[in-house]
Structures are given as structure tokens and as C-alpha cells.
C-alpha positions as CSV (number, residue, x, y, z in Angstrom):
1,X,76.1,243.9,25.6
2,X,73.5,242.0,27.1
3,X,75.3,238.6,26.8
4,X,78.1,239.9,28.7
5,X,76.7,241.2,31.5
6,X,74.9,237.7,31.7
7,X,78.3,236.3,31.7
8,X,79.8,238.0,34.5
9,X,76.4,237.5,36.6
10,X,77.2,233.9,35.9
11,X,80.6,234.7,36.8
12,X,80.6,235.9,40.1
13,X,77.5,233.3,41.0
14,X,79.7,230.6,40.6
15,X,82.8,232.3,42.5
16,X,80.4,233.0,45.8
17,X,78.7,229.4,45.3
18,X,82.1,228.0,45.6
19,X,82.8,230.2,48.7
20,X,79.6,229.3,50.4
21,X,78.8,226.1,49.5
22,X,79.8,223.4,51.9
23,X,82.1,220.7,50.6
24,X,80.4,217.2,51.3
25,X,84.2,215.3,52.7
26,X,85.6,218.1,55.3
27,X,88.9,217.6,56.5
28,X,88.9,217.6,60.0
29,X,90.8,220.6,62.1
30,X,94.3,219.5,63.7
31,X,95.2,221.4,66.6
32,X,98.2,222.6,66.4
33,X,100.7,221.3,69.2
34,X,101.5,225.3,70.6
35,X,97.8,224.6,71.8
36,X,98.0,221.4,73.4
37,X,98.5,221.5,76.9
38,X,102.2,220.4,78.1
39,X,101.5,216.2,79.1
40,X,103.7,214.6,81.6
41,X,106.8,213.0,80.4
42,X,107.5,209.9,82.8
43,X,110.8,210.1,84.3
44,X,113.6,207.9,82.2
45,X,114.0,205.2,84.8
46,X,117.3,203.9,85.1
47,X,119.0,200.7,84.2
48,X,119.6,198.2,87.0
49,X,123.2,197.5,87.1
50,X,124.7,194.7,85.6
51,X,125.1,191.5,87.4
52,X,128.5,190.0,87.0
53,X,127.9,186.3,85.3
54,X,129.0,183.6,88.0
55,X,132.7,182.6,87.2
56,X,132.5,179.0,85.0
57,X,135.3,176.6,85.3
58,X,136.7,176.1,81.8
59,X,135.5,172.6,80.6
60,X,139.2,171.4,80.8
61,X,139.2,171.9,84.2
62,X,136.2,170.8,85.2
63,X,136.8,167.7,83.6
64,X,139.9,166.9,85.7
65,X,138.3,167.4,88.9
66,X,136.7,164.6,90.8
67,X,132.7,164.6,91.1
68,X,131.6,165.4,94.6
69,X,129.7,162.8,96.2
70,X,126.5,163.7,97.6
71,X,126.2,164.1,101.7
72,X,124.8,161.2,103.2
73,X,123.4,161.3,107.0
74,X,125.9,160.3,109.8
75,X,124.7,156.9,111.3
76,X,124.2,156.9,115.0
77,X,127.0,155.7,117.5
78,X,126.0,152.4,118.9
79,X,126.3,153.1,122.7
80,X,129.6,151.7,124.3
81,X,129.1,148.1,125.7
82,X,129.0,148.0,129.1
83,X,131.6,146.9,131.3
84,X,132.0,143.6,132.3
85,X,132.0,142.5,136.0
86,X,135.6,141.6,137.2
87,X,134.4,138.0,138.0
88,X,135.6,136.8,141.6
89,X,139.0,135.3,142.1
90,X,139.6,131.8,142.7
91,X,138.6,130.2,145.9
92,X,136.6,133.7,146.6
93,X,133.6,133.2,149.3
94,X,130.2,133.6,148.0
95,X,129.3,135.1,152.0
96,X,126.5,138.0,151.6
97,X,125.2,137.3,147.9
98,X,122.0,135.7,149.0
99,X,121.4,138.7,151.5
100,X,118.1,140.4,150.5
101,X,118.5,144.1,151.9
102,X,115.1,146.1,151.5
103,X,115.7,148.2,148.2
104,X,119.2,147.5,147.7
105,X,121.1,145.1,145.8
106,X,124.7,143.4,146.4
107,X,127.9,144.0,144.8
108,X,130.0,140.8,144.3
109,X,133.5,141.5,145.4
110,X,136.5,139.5,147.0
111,X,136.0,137.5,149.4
112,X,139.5,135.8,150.5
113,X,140.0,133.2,153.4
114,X,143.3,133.4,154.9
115,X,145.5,130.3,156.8
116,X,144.6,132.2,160.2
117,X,141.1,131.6,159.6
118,X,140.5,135.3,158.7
119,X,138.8,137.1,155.9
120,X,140.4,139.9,153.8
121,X,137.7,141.5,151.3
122,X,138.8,143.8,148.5
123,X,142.1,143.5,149.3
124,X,142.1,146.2,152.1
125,X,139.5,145.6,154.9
126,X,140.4,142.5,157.2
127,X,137.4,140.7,159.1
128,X,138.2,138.1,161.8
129,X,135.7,135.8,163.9
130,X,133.1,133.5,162.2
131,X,130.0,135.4,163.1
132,X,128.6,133.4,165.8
133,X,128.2,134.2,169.2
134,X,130.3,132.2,170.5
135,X,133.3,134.1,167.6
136,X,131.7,137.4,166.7
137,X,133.2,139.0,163.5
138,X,135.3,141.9,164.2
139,X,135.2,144.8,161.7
140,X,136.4,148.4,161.8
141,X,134.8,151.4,161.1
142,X,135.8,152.1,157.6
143,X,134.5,148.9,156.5
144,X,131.0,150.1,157.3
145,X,131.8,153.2,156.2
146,X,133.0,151.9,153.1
147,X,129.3,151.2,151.8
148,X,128.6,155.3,151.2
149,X,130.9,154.8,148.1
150,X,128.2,152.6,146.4
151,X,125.2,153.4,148.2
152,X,123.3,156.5,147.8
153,X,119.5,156.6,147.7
154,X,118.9,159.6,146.5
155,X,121.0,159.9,143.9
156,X,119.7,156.4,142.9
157,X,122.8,154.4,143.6
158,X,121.5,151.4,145.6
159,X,124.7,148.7,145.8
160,X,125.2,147.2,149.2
161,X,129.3,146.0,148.7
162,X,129.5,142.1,149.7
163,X,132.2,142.7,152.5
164,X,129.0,144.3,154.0
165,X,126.5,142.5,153.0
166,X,128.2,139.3,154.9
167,X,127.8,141.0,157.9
168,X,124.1,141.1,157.5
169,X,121.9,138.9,160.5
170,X,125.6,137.6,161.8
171,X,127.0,138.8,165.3
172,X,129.5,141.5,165.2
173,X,131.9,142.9,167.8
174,X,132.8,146.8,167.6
175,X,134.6,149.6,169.6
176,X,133.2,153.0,169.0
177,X,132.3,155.8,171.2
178,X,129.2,155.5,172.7
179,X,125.7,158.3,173.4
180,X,122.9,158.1,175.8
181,X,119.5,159.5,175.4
182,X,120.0,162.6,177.7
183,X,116.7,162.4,179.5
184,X,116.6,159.4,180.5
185,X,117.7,157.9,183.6
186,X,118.3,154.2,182.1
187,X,117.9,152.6,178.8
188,X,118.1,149.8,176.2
189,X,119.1,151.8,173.3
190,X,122.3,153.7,172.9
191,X,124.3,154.7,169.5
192,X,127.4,153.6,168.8
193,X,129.8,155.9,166.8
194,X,133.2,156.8,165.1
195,X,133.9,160.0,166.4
196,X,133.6,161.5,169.5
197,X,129.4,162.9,170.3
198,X,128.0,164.0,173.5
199,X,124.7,163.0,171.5
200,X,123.9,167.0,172.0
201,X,126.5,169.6,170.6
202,X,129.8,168.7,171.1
203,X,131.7,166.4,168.8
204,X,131.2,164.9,165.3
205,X,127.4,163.7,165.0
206,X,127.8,160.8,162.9
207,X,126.4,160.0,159.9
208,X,124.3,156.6,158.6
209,X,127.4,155.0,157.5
210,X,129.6,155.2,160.6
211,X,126.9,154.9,163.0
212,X,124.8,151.9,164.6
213,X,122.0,152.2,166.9
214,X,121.9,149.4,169.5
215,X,119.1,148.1,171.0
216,X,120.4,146.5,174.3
217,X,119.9,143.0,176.2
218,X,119.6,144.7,179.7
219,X,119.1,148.0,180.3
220,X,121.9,150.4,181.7
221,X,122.2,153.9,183.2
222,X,124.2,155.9,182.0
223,X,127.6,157.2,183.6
224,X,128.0,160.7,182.8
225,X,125.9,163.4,181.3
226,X,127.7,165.2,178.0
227,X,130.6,163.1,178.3
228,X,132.6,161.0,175.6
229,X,132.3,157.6,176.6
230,X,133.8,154.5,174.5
231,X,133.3,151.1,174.7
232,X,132.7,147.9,173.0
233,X,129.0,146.3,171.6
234,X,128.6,142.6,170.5
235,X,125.4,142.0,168.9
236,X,123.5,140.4,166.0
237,X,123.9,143.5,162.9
238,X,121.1,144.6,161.1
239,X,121.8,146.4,157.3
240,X,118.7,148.0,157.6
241,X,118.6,151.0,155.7
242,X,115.9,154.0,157.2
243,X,114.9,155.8,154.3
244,X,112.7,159.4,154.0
245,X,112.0,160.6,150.8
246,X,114.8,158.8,149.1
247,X,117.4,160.5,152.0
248,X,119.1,158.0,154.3
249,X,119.1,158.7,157.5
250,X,119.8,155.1,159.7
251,X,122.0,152.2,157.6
252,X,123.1,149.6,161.0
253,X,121.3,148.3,163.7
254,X,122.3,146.1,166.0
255,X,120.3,143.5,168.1
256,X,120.4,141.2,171.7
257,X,123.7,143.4,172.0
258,X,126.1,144.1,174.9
259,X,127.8,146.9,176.0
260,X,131.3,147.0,177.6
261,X,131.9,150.4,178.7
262,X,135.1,152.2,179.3
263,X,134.9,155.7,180.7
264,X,137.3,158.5,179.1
């Protein structure tokens, strides 16, 4: 009886040692997932859209075609050649090329002699005399005038024509209407004109090209006040150009002249 309560002290011994009695390799404790806290999904990005693929020319094709050259730079123009100078028809007179007018320069033109002694330049403008005092030449107006085509200071065209030129230091005979300084009661210098000027505020005042002042041999009073008054100068012209600040105001003078006056 005594073995077998020995027994079953044994017994239950070993059933609370194996109870009680820590385990040396624990397994460690999982969580479960009910008690993990929820983590944050990332939102499902979405997908980029597909990008066509560039259209390819079959290889048959491509083939055929011609390769393209590459672009090569466009050359610069040359600049146009300038124009030649009409040269001077035969038998022309080389009158007025040596003329040295302060800051201008000559134009050659066409200079013709006629049987009657006369000169016709350019075809249009007829000059008679030989420039002497004893023949004067005799010019009109619009061959004076004729030089504003070609010279303009201030837009920096400075070509005196030759027909002009000519007339330069040789005596010249004129009709033109003529202005007295008005507060004067005689003088030497009077202007000589195109069109009609009291030389105050009635008329045309004239402009450098159709306008020569005249410095007179003896001096002269004058008829009458704010009056047109015409009449003819002989003197020695001056192409003299009076220049301020590239703007021309005086273009003729005329020197040792006379006056021959005929009232209106």
C-alpha cells in the first residue's frame, strides 16, 4: 500500500513539474491580426496612358524615297553693281568739270554746241552768249532751278549738274523780278527772282534755287515801295552755296552786276 501511494506522489510531482517548469526554447507570441491596428493602404495609382508608337514607314517604302539632303545656309546676295555713268556724247563740251564748288561735286552731263554758236545741255535747257562781258550767257530760270534735283545738303545729296556748273565765275544775263531792301533809301544789293516778291509779304518769296542776290556796280534807289518790279542783271555768277546746319539757304550770287529796270 505504501509503494503505491509513493507512486501517485511521484505521479502528480511530475504532472505539476511539467505545468510549472519553464521550457528553455519559448515560442514567441504572434499577435493576432484582429489586434493590429488598421495600416494605411496607399492608393492604387493609376496607369499613364499609352502612348501611341510614332507611325514607321514600311522598309519598302522608305527605300523608294529619295534621302533628304541636309539644309545648308543661304549665301549672301552680292550687292547689285552700280550703275555706270552714261559717258558724254560725241563732240560734248567738257565746260564746268574743273569747277571746284565749296562741298559739292559736278555731275557730267551734255554739253552740245550748236551751228548758231549756242549751247543746248541735257537736251532741254538752251544757253546762248560765250560768257564774257562783252557776250554774257543767257539762261532761264529753270536752268538754275534745275540744280534742286541733284543738290540737297541735308539730305546729303551734294551734285552741282554741269549745265550749272559752266556758269560758275562767267558773266550771265537774266530777267527776273527784282526786291529792294525796304529801309533803305539807296543800295548796292538787291535780289533777283522768279516770281513775283515785294521782298515783305506779298508774292512768292523765292527759294535758293530760283533766286540770286546781286551785289551791284553803282548803287541805285529804289522806285517804289512794295511794288513788283522786273528787270534785267548782267553780272559775273557766283555758285556759291550758303549753308546752316546742312540747310541751304543762298545757292547764286552775282558780282560787278547791272541792273536794267523796268517798272510794272
Amino acid at each position: 500500500m505504501k509503494w503505491i501511494w509513493t507512486l501517485l506522489v511521484l505521479v502528480v510531482m511530475s504532472g505539476v513539474a511539467a505545468v510549472f517548469w519553464p521550457t528553455s526554447e519559448s515560442t514567441p507570441t504572434v499577435p493576432s491580426t484582429a489586434s493590429r491596428p488598421a495600416e494605411a493602404t496607399p492608393p492604387a495609382m493609376k496607369p499613364a496612358p499609352a502612348t501611341p508608337p510614332a507611325p514607321t514607314t514600311p522598309p519598302a517604302i522608305a527605300a523608294a524615297q529619295p534621302p533628304v539632303p541636309a539644309a545648308t545656309p543661304k549665301a549672301a546676295e552680292p550687292p547689285p553693281p552700280a550703275k555706270a555713268a552714261s559717258p558724254p556724247p560725241a563732240g560734248a563740251l567738257t565746260l564746268g568739270l574743273d569747277r571746284k564748288i565749296n562741298g559739292a561735286s559736278v555731275l557730267p552731263g551734255a554739253l552740245l554746241r550748236n551751228p548758231d554758236g549756242s549751247i543746248t545741255a541735257d537736251g532741254k535747257y538752251r544757253i546762248e552768249g560765250e560768257g564774257t562781258r562783252e557776250k554774257p550767257y543767257r539762261v532761264d530760270w529753270d536752268c538754275l532751278a534745275s540744280a534742286g534735283k541733284t543738290y540737297i545738303p541735308r539730305l546729303k545729296e551734294n551734285g552741282i549738274p554741269q549745265r550749272v556748273a559752266m556758269l560758275d565765275g562767267a558773266w550771265v544775263r537774266i530777267e527776273g523780278y527784282v526786291a529792294f531792301p525796304l529801309m533803305l533809301q539807296e543800295t548796292r544789293e538787291i535780289l533777283c527772282m522768279l516770281n513775283q516778291w515785294d521782298g515783305c509779304c506779298i508774292g512768292v518769296p523765292p527759294s535758293p534755287y530760283d533766286a540770286i542776290e546781286v551785289q551791284l556796280v553803282e548803287p541805285i534807289k529804289p522806285n517804289r515801295r512794295h511794288a513788283f518790279q522786273f528787270g534785267t542783271v548782267t553780272g559775273r555768277l557766283r555758285v556759291d552755296p550758303m549753308l546752316v546746319e546742312n540747310w541751304l539757304v543762298g545757292l547764286y550770287r552775282m558780282e560787278e552786276a547791272e541792273l536794267k529796270q523796268e517798272g510794272l
